[in-house]
C-alpha positions in Angstrom: 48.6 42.0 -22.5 48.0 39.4 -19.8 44.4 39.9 -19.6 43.9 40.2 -23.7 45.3 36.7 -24.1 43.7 35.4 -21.2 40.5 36.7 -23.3 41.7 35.0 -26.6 42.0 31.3 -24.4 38.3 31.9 -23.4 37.1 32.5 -26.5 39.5 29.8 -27.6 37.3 27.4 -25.3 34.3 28.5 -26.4 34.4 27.7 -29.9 36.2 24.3 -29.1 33.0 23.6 -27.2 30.5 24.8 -30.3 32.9 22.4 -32.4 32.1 19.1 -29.6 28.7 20.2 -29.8 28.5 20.1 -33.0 30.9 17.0 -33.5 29.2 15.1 -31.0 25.9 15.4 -33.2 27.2 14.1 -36.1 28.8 11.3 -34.0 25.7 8.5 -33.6 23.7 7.2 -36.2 21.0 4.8 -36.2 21.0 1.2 -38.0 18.7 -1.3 -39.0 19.0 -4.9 -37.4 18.0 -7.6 -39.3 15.9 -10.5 -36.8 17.9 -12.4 -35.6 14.7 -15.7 -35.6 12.5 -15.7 -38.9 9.0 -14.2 -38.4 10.5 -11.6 -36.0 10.7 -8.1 -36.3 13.9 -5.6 -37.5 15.6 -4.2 -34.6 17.3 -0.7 -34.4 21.1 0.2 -33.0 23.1 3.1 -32.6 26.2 3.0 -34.4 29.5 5.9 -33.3 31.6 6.9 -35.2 35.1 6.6 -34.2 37.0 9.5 -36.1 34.1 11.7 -35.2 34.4 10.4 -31.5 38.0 10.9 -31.5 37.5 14.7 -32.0 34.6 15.2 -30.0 37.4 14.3 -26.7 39.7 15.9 -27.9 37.5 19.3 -28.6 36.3 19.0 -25.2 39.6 18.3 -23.7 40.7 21.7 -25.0 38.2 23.5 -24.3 38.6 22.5 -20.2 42.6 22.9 -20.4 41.7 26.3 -22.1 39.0 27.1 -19.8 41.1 26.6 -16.6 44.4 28.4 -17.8 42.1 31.3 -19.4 40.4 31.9 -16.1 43.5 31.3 -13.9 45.3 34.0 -15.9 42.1 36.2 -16.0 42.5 36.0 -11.5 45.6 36.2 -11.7 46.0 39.7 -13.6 43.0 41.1 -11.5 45.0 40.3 -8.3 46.8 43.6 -7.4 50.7 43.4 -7.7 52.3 43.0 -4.4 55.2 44.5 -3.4 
C-alpha cells in the first residue's frame, strides 16, 4: 500500500509540473509601447500575468513537496524492515 501511494504522489508531481509548464506559457505576453519623444519608434514590453503567475508557484511548489515525500516514501518502503 506504502509503495502504491508513493506511486500516486509521483504521478501527482508530474502532472503538477505539465500544469506550470503549461501555466507558465500562458503567463507573458508581449505589448506595444507607444514612444515616449515624437518621431521615435514603438517599443515592445513583456507584460505577466499575475493570476496566471500565482499558479504557475504554486504548481511548482507541489510538484517539489510531492516529489520529495513521493520519493522518500518510495526509499523508505524499499528499505528492508529491521528487526
Amino acid at each position: 500500500m506504502t509503495r502504491f501511494r508513493a506511486v500516486v504522489e509521483l504521478l501527482l508531481a508530474c502532472g503538477a509540473v505539465a500544469g506550470c509548464a503549461i501555466s507558465w506559457s500562458a503567463v507573458r505576453t508581449t505589448v506595444a509601447v507607444a514612444p515616449v519623444a515624437k518621431d521615435q519608434p514603438a517599443t515592445t514590453s513583456v507584460v505577466y500575468d499575475p493570476s496566471l503567475l500565482l499558479v504557475t508557484l504554486l504548481l511548482a511548489t507541489a510538484a517539489g513537496m510531492l516529489a520529495v515525500v513521493g520519493v522518500a516514501r518510495l526509499r523508505r518502503a524499499a528499505r528492508p524492515a529491521s528487526a
